[in-house]
C-alpha positions as CSV (number, residue, x, y, z in Angstrom):
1,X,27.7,130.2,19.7
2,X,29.0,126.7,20.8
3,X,26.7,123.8,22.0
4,X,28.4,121.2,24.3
5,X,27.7,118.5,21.4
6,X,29.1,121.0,19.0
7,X,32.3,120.7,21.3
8,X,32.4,117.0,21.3
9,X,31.8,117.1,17.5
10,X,34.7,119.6,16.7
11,X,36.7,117.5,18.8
12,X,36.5,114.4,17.1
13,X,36.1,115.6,13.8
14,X,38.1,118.8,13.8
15,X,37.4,122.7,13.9
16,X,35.6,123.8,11.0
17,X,36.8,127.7,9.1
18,X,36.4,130.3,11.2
19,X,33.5,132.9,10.0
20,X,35.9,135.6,10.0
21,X,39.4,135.1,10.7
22,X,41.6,137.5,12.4
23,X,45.2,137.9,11.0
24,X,48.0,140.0,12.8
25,X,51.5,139.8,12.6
26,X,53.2,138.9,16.4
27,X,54.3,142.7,16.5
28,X,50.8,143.9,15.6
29,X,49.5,141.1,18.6
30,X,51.9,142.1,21.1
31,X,51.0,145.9,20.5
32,X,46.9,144.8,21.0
33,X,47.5,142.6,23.8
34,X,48.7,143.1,27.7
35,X,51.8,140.9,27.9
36,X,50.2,138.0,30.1
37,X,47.5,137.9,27.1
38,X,49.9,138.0,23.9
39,X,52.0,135.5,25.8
40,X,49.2,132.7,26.4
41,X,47.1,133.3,23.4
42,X,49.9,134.2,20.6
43,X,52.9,131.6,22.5
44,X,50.8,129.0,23.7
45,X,51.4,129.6,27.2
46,X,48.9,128.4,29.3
47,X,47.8,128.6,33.2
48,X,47.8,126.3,36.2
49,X,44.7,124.3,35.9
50,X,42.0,125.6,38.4
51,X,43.8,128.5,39.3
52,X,41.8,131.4,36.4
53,X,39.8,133.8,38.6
54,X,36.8,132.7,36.3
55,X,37.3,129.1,37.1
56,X,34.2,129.0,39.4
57,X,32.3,131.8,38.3
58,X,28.8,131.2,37.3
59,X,27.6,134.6,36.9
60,X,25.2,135.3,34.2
61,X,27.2,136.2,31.0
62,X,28.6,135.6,27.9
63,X,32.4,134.6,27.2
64,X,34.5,136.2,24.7
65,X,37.8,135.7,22.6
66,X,40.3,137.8,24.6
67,X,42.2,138.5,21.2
68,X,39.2,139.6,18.7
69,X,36.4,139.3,21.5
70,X,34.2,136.5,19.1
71,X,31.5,135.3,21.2
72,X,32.5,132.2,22.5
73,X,29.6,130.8,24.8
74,X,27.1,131.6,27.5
75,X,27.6,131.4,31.0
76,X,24.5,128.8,30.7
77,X,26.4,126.7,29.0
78,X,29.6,126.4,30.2
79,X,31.3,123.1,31.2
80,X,31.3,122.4,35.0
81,X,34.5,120.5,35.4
82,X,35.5,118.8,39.1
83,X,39.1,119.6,40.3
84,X,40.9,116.7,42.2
């Protein structure tokens, strides 16, 4: 699971190899995936900023990869961002 200095590190330093990498071909990901999904995680798509429904959630909870559901991060730990 991701630390907020693990973030910052990754960022300037780059992504290290996945544990275990997940490899589909686009027909295999767009028969896994509900078309808004395949289209912003296999095309790069992406949504209005501040406008995901868990934007503001806070709930206890952890986060997950909606392509291979990897554990991503707890709900502790997630970034608080300020819309403007």
């Amino acid at each position: 699971m991701l630390r907020w200095k693990d973030v910052l590190t990754y960022a300037r330093y780059g992504n290290p190899e996945p544990v275990r990498r997940v490899e589909h071909t686009a027909a295999e990901w767009a028969a896994r995936l509900p078309p808004e999904r395949f289209q912003v995680l296999r095309e790069a798509a992406t949504e209005p900023p501040y406008r995901n429904a868990y934007c503001r959630a806070y709930e206890p909870g952890r986060y997950a990869c909606a392509g291979c559901s990897a554990l991503l991060f707890e709900s502790a730990e997630k970034y608080h961002a300020i819309s403007g």
